[in-house]
NUMARZA-461071 format. One line per field, with one value per residue (C-alpha): x, y, z negated; residue in one letter; residue number from 1; chain. Coordinates in steps of 0.001 Angstrom, whole numbers, padded with zeros to 6 digits. Last residue first. Layout:
<atoms>
x = [X; ...]
y = [Y; ...]
z = [Z; ...]
rest = [A; ...]
nr = [NUM; ...]
kette = [A; ...]
</atoms>
This chain:
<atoms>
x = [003448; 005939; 004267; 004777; 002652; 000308; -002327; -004859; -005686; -005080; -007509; -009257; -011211; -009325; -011611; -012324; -009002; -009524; -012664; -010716; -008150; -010501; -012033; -008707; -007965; -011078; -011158; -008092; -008511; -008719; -004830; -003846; -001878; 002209; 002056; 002772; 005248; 009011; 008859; 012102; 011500; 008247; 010496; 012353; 009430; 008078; 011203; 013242; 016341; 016703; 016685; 019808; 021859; 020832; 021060; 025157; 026295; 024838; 026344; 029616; 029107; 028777; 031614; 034027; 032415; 033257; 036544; 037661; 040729; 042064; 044810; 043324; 040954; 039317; 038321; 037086; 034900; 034001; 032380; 030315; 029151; 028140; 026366; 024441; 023643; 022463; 020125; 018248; 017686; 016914; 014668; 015101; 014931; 013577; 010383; 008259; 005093; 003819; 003064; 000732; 001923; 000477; 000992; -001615; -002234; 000013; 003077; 004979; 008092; 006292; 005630; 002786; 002647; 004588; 007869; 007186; 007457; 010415; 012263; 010521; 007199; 006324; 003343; -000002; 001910; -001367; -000988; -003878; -003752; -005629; -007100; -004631; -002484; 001244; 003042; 000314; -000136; 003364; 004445; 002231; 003791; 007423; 006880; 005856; 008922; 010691; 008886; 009668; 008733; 012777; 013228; 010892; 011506; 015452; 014955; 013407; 009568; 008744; 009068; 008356; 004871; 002604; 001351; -002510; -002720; -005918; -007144; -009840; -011923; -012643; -013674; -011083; -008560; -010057; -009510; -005755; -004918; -007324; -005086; -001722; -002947; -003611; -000338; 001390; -000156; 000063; 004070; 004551; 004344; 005923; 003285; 002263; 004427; 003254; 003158; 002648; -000033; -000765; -004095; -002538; -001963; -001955; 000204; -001299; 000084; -001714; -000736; -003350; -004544; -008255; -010491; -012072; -015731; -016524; -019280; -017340; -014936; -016540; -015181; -014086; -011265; -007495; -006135; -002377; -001101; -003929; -002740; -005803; -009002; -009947; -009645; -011364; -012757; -015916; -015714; -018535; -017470; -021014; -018107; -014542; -011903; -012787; -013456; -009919; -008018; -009548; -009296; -005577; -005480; -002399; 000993; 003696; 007173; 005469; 005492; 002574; -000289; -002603; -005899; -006090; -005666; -007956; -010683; -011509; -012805; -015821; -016721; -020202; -017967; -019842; -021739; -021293; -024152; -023357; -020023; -018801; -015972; -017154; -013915; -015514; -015770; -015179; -017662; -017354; -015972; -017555; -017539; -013557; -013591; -015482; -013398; -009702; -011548; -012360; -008507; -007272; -009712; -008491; -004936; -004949; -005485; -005807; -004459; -005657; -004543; -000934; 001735; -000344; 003185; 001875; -001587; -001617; 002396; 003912; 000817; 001396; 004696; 007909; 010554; 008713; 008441; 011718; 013290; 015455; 018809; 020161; 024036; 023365; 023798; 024872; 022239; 019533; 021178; 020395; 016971; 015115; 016138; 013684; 010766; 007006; 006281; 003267; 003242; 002370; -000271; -001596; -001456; -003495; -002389; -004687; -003842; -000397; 002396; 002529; 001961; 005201; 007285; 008274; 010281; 012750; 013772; 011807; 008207; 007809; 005112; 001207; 001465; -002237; -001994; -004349; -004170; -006977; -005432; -006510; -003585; -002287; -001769; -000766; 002317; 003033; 002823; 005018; 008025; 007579; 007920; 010741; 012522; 013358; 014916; 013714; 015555; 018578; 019887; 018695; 018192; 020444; 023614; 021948; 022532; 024118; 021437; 018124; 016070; 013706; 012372; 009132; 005547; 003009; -000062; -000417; -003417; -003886; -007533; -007502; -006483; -005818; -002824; -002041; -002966; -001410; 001880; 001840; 001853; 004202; 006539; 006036; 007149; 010579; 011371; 010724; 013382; 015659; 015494; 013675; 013670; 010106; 011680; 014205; 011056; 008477; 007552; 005468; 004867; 001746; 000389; -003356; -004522; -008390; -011592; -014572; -017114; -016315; -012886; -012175; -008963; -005805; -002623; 000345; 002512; 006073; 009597; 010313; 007767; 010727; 013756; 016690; 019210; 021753; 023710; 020908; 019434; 017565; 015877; 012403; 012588; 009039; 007520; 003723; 004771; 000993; -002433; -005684; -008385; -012418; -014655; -015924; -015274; -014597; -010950; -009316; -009013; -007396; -005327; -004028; -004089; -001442; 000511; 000646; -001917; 000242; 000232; 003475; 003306; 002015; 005224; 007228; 004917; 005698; 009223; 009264; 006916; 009094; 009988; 006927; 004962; 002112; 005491; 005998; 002336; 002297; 005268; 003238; 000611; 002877; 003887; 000336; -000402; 002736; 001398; -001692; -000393; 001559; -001837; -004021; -001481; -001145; -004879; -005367; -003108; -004840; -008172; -010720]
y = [-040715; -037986; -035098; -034308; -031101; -029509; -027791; -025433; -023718; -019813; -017382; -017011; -013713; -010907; -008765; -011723; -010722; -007542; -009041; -012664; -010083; -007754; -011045; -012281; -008731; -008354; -012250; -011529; -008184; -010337; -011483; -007866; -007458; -007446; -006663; -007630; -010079; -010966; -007095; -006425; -004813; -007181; -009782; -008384; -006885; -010552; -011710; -014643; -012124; -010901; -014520; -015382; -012117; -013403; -017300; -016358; -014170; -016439; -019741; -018034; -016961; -020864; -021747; -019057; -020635; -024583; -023398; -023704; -024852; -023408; -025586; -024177; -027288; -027013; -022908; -024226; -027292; -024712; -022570; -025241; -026671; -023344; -023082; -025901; -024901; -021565; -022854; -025721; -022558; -019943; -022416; -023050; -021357; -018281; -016743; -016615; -015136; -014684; -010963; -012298; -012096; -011617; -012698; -011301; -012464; -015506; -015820; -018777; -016979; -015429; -018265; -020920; -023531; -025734; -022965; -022341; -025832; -025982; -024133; -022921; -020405; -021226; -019281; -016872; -017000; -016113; -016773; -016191; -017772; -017042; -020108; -020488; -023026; -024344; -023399; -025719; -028729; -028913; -028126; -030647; -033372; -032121; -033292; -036103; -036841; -035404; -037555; -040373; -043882; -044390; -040511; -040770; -043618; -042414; -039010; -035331; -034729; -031389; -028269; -026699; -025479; -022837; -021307; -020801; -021274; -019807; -020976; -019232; -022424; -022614; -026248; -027816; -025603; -026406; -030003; -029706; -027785; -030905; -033838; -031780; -031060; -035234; -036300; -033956; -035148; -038619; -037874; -036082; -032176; -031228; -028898; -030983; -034608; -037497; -040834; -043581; -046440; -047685; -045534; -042409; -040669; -036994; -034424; -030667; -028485; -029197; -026808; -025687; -025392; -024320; -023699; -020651; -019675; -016136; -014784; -013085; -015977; -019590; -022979; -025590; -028342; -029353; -029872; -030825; -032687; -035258; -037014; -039065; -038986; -035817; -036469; -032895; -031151; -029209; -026018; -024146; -021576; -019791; -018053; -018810; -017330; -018149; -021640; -021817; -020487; -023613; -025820; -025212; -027541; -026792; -028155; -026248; -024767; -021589; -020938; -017752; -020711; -019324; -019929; -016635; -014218; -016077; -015685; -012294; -014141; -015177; -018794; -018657; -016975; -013889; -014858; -012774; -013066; -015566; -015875; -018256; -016607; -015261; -014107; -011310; -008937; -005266; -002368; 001504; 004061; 007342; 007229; 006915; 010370; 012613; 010614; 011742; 015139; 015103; 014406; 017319; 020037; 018444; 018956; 022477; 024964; 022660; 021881; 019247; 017086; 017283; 017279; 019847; 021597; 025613; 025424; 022559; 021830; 025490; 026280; 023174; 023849; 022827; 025075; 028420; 026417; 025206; 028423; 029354; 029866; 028143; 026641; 023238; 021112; 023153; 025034; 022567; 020699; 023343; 023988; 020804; 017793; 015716; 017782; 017858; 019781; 020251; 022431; 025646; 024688; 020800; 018616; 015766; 013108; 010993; 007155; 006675; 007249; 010700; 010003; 007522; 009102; 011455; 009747; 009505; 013073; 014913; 014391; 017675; 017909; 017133; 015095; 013362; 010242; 007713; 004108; 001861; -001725; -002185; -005219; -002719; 000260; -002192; -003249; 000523; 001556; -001561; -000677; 002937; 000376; -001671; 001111; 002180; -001590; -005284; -005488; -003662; -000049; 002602; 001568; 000084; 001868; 005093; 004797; 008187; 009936; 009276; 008559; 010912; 013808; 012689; 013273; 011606; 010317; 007576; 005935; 001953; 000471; -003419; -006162; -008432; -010137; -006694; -004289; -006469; -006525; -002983; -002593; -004751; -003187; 000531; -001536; -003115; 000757; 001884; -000810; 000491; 004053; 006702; 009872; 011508; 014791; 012173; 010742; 013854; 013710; 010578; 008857; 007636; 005021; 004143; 000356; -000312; -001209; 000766; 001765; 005345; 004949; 001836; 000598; -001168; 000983; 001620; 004869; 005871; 006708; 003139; 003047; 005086; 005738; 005537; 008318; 007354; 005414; 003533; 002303; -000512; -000636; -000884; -000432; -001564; -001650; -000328; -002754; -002723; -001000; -002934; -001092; -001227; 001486; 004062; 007022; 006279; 006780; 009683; 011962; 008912; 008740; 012349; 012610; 009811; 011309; 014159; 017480; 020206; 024033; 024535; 024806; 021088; 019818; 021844; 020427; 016682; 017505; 018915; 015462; 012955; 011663; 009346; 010178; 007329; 004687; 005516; 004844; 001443; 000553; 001631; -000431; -003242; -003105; -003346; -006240; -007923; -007226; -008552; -011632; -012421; -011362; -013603; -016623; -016100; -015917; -019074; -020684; -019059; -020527; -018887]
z = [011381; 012608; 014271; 017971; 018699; 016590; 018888; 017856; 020930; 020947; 021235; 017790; 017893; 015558; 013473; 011151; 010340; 008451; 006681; 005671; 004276; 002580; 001032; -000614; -001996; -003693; -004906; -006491; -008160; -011347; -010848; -011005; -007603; -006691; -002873; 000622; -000900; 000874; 001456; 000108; -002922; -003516; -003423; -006465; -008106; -007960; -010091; -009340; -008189; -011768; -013488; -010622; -012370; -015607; -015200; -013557; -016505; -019032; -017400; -017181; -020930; -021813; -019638; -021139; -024827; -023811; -022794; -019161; -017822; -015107; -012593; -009215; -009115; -012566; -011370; -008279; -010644; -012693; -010618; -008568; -011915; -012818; -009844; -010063; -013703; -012716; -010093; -012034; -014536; -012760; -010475; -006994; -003550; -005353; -005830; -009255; -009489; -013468; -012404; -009533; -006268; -002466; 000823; 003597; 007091; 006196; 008540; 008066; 007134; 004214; 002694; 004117; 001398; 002963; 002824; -000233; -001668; 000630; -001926; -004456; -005539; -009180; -011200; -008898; -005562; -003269; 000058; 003198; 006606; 009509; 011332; 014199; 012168; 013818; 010951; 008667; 010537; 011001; 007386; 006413; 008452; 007896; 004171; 004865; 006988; 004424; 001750; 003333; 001128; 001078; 000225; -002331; -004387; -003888; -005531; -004627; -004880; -002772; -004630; -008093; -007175; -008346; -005113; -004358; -000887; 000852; 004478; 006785; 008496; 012173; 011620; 013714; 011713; 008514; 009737; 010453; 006550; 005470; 007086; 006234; 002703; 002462; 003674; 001663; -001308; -001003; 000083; -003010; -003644; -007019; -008982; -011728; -011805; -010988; -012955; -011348; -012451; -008796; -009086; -009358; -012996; -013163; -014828; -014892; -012477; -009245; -006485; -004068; -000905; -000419; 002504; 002703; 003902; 003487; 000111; -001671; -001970; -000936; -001358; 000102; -000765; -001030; -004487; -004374; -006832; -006643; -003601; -003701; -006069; -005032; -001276; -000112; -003119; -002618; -005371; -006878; -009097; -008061; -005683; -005952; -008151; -011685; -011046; -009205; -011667; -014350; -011603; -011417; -014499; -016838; -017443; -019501; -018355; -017305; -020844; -021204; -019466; -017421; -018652; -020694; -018234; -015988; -018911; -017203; -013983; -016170; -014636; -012652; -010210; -009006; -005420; -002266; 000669; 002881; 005516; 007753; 010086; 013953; 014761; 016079; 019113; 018806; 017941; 019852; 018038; 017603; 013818; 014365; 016466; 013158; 010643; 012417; 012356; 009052; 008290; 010749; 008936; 005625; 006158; 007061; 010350; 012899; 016839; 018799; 021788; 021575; 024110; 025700; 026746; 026413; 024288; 021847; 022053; 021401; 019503; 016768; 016417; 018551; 019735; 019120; 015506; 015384; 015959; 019411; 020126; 023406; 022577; 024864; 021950; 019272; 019684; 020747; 017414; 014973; 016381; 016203; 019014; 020014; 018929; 017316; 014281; 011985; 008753; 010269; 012297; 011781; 014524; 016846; 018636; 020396; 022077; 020099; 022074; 020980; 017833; 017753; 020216; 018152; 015792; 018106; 017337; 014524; 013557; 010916; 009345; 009091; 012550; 012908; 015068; 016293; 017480; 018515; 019956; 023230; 023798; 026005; 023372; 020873; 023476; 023889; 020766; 019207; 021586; 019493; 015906; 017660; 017885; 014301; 014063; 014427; 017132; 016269; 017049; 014430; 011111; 009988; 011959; 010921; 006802; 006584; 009589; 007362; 010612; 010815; 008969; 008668; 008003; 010362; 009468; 011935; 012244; 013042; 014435; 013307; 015641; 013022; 014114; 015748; 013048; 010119; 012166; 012601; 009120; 008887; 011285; 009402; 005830; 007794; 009468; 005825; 004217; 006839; 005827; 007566; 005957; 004435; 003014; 000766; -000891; -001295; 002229; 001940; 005199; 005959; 007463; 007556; 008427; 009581; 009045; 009630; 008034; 008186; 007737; 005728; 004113; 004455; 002943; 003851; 002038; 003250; 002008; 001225; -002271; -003634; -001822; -003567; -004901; -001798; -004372; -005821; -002093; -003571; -007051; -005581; -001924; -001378; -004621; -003153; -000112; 000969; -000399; -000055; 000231; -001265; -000256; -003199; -000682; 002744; 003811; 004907; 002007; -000346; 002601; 002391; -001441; -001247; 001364; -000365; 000535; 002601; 001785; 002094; -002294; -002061; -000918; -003412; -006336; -004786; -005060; -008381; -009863; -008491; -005058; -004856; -007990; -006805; -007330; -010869; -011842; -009653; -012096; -015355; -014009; -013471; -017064; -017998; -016456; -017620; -021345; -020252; -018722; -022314; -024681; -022309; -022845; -026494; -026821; -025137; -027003; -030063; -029491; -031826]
rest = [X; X; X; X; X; X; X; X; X; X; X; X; X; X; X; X; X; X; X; X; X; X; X; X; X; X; X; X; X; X; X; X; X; X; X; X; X; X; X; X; X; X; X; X; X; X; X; X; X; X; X; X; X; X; X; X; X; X; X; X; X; X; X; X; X; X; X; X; X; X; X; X; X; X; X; X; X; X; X; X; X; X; X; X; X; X; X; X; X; X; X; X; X; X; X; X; X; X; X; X; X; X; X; X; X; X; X; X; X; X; X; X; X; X; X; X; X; X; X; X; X; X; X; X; X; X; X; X; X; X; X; X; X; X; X; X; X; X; X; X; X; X; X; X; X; X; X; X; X; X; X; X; X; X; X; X; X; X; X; X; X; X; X; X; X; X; X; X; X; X; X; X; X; X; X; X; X; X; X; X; X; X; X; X; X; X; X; X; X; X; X; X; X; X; X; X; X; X; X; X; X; X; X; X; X; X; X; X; X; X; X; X; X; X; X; X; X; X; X; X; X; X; X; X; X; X; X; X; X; X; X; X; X; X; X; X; X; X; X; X; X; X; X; X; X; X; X; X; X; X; X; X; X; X; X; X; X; X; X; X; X; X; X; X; X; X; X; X; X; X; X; X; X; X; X; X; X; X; X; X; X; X; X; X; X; X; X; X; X; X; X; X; X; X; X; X; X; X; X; X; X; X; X; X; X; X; X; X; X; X; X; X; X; X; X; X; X; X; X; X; X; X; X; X; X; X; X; X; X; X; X; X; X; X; X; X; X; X; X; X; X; X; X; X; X; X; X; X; X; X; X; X; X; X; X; X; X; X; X; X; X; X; X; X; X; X; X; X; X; X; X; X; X; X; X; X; X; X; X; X; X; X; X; X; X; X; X; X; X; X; X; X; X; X; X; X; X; X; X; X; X; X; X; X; X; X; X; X; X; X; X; X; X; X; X; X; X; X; X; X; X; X; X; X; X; X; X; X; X; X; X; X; X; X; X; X; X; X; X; X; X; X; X; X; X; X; X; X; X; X; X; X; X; X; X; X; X; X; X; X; X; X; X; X; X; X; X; X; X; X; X; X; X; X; X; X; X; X; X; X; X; X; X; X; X; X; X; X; X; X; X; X; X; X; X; X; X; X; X; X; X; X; X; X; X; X; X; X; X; X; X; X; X; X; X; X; X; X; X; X; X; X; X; X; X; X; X; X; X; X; X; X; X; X; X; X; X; X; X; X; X; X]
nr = [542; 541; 540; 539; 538; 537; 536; 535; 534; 533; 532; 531; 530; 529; 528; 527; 526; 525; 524; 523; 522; 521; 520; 519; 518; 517; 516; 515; 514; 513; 512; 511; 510; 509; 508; 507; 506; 505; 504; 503; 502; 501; 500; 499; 498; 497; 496; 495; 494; 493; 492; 491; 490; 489; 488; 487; 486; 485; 484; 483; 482; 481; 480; 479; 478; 477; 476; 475; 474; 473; 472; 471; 470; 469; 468; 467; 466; 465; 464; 463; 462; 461; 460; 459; 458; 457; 456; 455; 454; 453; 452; 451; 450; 449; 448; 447; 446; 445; 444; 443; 442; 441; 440; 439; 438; 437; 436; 435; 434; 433; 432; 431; 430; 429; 428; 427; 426; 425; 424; 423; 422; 421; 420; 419; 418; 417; 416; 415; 414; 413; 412; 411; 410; 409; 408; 407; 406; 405; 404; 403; 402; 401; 400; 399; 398; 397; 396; 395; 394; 393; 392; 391; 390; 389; 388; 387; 386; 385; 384; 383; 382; 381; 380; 379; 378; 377; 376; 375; 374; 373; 372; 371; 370; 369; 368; 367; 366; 365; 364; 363; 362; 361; 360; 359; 358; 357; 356; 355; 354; 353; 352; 351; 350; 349; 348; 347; 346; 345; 344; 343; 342; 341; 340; 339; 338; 337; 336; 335; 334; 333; 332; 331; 330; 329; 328; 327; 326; 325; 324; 323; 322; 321; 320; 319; 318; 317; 316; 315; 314; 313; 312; 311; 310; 309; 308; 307; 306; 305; 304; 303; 302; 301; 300; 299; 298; 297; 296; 295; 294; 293; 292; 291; 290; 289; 288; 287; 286; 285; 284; 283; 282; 281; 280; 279; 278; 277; 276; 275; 274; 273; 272; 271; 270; 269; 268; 267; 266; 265; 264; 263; 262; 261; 260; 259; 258; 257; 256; 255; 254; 253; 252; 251; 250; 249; 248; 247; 246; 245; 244; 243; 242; 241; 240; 239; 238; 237; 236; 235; 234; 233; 232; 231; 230; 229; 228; 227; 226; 225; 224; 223; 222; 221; 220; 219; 218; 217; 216; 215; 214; 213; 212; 211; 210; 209; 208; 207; 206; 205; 204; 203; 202; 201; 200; 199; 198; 197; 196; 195; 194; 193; 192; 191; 190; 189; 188; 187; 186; 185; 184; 183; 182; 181; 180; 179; 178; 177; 176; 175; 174; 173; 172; 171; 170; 169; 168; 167; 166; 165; 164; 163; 162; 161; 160; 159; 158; 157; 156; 155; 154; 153; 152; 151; 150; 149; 148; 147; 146; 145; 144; 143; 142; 141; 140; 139; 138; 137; 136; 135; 134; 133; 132; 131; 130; 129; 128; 127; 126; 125; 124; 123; 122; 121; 120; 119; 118; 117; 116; 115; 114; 113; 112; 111; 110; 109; 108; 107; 106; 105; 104; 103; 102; 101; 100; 99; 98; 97; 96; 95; 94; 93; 92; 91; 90; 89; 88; 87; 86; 85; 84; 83; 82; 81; 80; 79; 78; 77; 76; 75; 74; 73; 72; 71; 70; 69; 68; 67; 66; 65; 64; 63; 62; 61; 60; 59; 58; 57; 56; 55; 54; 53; 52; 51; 50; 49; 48; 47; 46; 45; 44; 43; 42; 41; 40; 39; 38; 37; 36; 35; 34; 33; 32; 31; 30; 29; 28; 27; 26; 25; 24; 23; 22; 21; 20; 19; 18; 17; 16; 15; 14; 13; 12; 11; 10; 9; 8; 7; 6; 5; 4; 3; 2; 1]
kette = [A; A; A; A; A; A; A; A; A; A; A; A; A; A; A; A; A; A; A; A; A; A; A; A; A; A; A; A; A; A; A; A; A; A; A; A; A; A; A; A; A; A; A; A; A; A; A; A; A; A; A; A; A; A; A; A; A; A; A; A; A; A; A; A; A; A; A; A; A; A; A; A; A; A; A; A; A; A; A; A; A; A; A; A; A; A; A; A; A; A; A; A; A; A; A; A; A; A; A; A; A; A; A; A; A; A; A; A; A; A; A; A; A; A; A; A; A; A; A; A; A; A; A; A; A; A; A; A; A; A; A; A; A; A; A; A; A; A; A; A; A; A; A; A; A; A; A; A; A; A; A; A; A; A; A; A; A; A; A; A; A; A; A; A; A; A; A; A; A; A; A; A; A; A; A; A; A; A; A; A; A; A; A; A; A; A; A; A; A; A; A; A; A; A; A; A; A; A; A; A; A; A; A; A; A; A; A; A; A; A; A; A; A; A; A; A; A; A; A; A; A; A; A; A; A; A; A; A; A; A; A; A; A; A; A; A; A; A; A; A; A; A; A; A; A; A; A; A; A; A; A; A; A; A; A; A; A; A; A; A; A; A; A; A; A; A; A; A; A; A; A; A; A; A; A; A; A; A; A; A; A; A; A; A; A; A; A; A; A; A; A; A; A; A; A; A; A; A; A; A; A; A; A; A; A; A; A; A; A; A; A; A; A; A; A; A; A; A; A; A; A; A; A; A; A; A; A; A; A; A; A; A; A; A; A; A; A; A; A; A; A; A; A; A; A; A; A; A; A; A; A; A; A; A; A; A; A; A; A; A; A; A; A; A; A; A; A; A; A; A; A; A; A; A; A; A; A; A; A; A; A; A; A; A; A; A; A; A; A; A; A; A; A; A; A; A; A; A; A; A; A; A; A; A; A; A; A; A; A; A; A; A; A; A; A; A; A; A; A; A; A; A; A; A; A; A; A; A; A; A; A; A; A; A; A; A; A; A; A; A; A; A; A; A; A; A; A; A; A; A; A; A; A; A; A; A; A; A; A; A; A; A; A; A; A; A; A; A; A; A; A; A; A; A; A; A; A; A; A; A; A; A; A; A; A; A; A; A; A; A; A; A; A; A; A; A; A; A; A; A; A; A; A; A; A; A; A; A; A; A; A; A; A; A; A; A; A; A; A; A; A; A; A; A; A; A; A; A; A; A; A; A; A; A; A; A; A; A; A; A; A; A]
</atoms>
C-alpha cells in the first residue's frame, strides 16, 4: 500500500466531490420554487431543453457552469449567469446550444451573461460550429443597465455577432420558448430560422406596459406579440408550435438536413485507452502542491497507448514538449516539469519555472507543430519564468518573449488545461485565456493568480507596512501578523478555480478523468474550422 499516494487520491477526491455538489447547485438554477413555476406554464427548463435537443448518449461539453458564482450578492445573484452553454451534437452534428434559464431572475441579462453569450459565440466562430438559440429572456436586467447595455463588448455585440456569423455562413437557429423582450429580439430573428412556441413564446420591442406609456395604445402582450401575431399576421417567425418538444424535434428534423462543411483535416486513428489507468491520476497528483512530481505520470494517463514522443528530452527539461495521441487526434504537448532536474552543466532547475533552455525549446516545438498542422495542449503547473541576475544576464525575457511569440501568433488551435500552478507570465506562455485557446479548462487543484498567496501576501504586507512606517505608525509584531492573515485570506479566495470560473477566466472546472473527453471534443469542434491564415511569427529576438 502506498499511503502518499493514498493521501493524494483521498485530497482530489474530496475536491471532486465538492465540485459535484457545486455542479448540483448550479442544475437548480433559480431554486427549486422557481423552476416548479416554470414548469407549471407548461415550459421544460433550460436544462431539460438541451438535454431534449441533443443526441442521446453523445458526449458535450458544458461552458461557464460557475459563471457568476458569488457575484451579484446584492441583486440576489444570478446563478450559472442566467443562461445555460453547452457543446454537443444534434443529430451527428456538432454544435453550441444556448439557452437561457428562466428560473434565474425570469432569464435577465446581466453582464456576466452578455460575457457567457460572447463565448459561446466565440466557440462557434473559431470553430465554425452551427449555434441555436433557445430563447428565454426578459432582457436586460434594467438596475445594472449601464453594464450591460452600451460598451463593446456589451448586449450588442452579441446581435453585431448575427450578422457577421450570418456572412461568414455560420448556421444559426432560434426557437423562442418565452418571452424575447426589447433588444433581445433581434437575436432569433437575426438568426437564419426562428421558430416559436404558442402561449409561452413572445417577440416585441416594447411589451404592453411601455406601448402604453409610450404612445398610450392598450393592447396585451400576446395580441402584441405571440406566436399567432408573428406566424400568421407579421411572419416575423417561421414556425409556430404547440409545446417544447414539438419545437425541439423540429430544430432536429432541419439540422439532419444539413449539408457537410470542409475540414481542418487533423490526424486522427482509431482511439486507444491509456495503457496507464487514468483513475491513478487522482493519486499521482501530489495533495501539497508545494512538492515535486513527474508530469509524465499525468501525461501517461492522458494520452493514447500512453505512448509519448518527446521533443528535446534531454534539453530544457522543465518543459516537456512532445507527441502524442488523445482519442485517437494528433496533439502536441506543452508541459510544465515539476520534478527537479539536473542539466548537463550541473545546474539545478527548479520544477515548473520556465528557463531560457526551456523556453527556447517550447518556442522551437510550439513553431513546428504549427508547420506540421499539429493541435496543441498545455498542461499548466508552473510557478513562472526564472527571475534573478543568472537569468536576466543569459535573457530570460527575451526568451521568454520567444515562446510567447511562437505561441500568440499559432494558427493550430490551441487547447489549456490548468491541472496545479497557473502564474504570472507562466500563464501567459502557456496560452491563458488572453491567448485564446479553443477551450481553457481547470482541475480542482488549478490555481490562477499573478503570483502565489503566499509570495503575494508578503509583498503586500511589506507594501502595507512600509505606508503605515511612513505616516509615523508603528506596527506590532501581532497587528503585522493579523495583517498578513487578513491579506493571504482575501488573496487565497481569488486563487481559486471557482473564482476564475466566476468570471469566465476558465471555460469550465472538469473532473481530471474527463480529460481526454473534453480534450477530444475540442480538437472535434475545431477540426470544423479549415486553417486560413499563414503561420507567420514576425520579428523574434534571437
Amino acid at each position: 500500500m502506498n499511503l502518499e499516494f493514498n493521501k493524494n487520491e483521498d485530497s482530489l477526491k474530496q475536491l471532486i466531490f465538492q465540485l459535484s455538489q457545486r455542479n448540483k447547485r448550479v442544475a437548480l438554477g433559480g431554486g427549486e420554487k422557481s423552476m416548479a413555476k416554470h414548469k407549471a406554464k407548461g415550459k421544460l427548463t433550460a436544462r431539460e431543453r438541451i438535454a431534449y435537443l441533443l443526441d442521446e448518449g453523445a458526449d458535450s461539453v458544458e461552458i461557464g457552469a460557475f459563471a457568476g458564482d458569488g457575484m451579484y450578492q446584492d441583486e440576489g445573484g444570478c446563478p450559472g449567469g442566467g443562461v445555460v452553454v453547452t457543446i454537443g451534437w444534434v443529430q451527428g452534428r456538432q454544435c453550441v446550444v444556448v439557452a437561457n434559464d428562466a428560473t434565474v431572475k425570469a432569464g435577465a441579462w446581466f453582464p456576466i451573461t452578455a460575457k457567457k453569450n460572447l463565448r459561446a459565440q466565440e466557440i462557434s466562430i473559431e470553430n465554425k460550429l452551427p449555434i441555436i438559440y433557445l430563447v428565454d429572456s426578459a432582457g436586460v436586467y434594467l438596475p445594472m443597465q449601464d453594464e450591460i447595455f452600451p460598451d463593446k463588448e456589451h448586449f450588442g455585440r452579441i446581435f453585431r455577432n448575427n450578422a457577421v456569423m450570418s456572412s461568414m455562413g455560420i448556421v444559426q437557429m432560434a426557437a423562442i420558448m418565452g418571452p424575447c423582450v426589447a433588444g433581445g429580439a433581434y437575436l432569433p430573428i437575426m438568426s437564419d430560422e426562428a421558430m416559436i412556441v404558442d402561449g409561452t413564446g413572445s417577440v416585441f420591442l416594447a411589451g404592453s406596459y411601455l406601448v402604453k406609456s409610450a404612445i398610450g395604445e392598450s393592447i396585451d402582450n400576446e395580441t402584441l406579440g405571440g406566436a399567432s401575431t408573428h406566424s400568421e399576421i407579421s411572419g416575423v417567425t417561421d414556425y409556430k408550435f404547440e409545446n417544447d418538444e414539438q419545437c425541439l424535434d423540429h430544430l432536429r428534423n432541419i439540422f439532419d438536413k444539413l449539408g457537410g462543411q470542409a475540414t481542418a483535416g487533423f490526424s486522427r486513428k482509431a482511439a486507444v485507452a491509456p495503457k496507464a489507468n487514468p483513475e491513478e491520476i487522482l493519486g499521482v497528483l501530489p495533495a501539497d502542491r508545494a512538492k515535486p512530481y513527474d508530469m509524465m505520470d499525468i501525461i501517461n494517463r492522458l494520452v493514447d497507448n500512453s505512448e509519448f514522443e518527446p521533443y528535446k528530452d534531454l534539453y530544457g527539461q522543465t518543459l516537456l514538449c512532445g507527441l502524442a495521441r488523445i482519442d485517437g487526434w494528433a496533439v502536441g504537448i506543452v508541459a510544465n516539469q515539476r520534478k527537479i532536474v539536473k542539466t548537463k552543466k550541473g545546474a539545478m532547475q527548479m520544477g515548473g519555472v520556465i528557463y531560457s533552455d526551456s523556453a527556447d525549446k517550447a518556442a522551437r516545438f510550439i513553431m513546428n507543430c504549427n508547420q506540421k498542422k499539429i493541435p496543441l495542449l498545455f498542461l499548466h503547473d508552473v510557478s513562472g519564468f526564472m527571475v534573478g541576475s543568472q537569468s536576466e544576464h543569459g535573457g530570460i525575457i527575451k526568451d521568454g518573449a520567444k515562446m510567447v511569440n511562437a505561441m500568440a501568433n499559432s494558427v493550430v488551435p490551441k487547447f489549456s488545461v490548468i491541472v496545479g500552478n497557473s502564474y504570472g507570465a507562466g500563464n501567459y506562455a502557456m496560452c491563458g485565456k488572453a491567448y485564446d485557446p479553443r477551450l481553457i479548462v481547470a482541475w480542482p487543484t488549478a490555481q490562477l493568480a499573478v503570483m502565489s498567496g503566499a509570495a503575494a501576501a508578503n509583498t503586500l504586507l511589506q507594501i502595507q507596512v512600509a505606508s503605515l512606517k511612513s505616516k509615523g505608525q508603528e506596527i506590532t509584531p501581532e497587528a503585522e501578523k493579523e495583517l498578513l492573515d487578513t491579506i493571504k485570506a482575501r488573496y487565497d479566495e481569488q486563487l481559486s478555480p471557482y473564482y476564475a470560473a466566476a468570471r469566465l477566466w476558465v471555460d469550465a472546472i472538469i473532473d481530471p478523468r474527463d480529460t481526454r473527453k473534453v480534450i477530444s471534443q475540442g480538437i472535434s469542434m475545431a477540426n470544423h474550422a479549415p486553417i486560413e491564415k499563414a503561420y507567420n511569427v514576425g520579428v523574434i529576438q534571437v
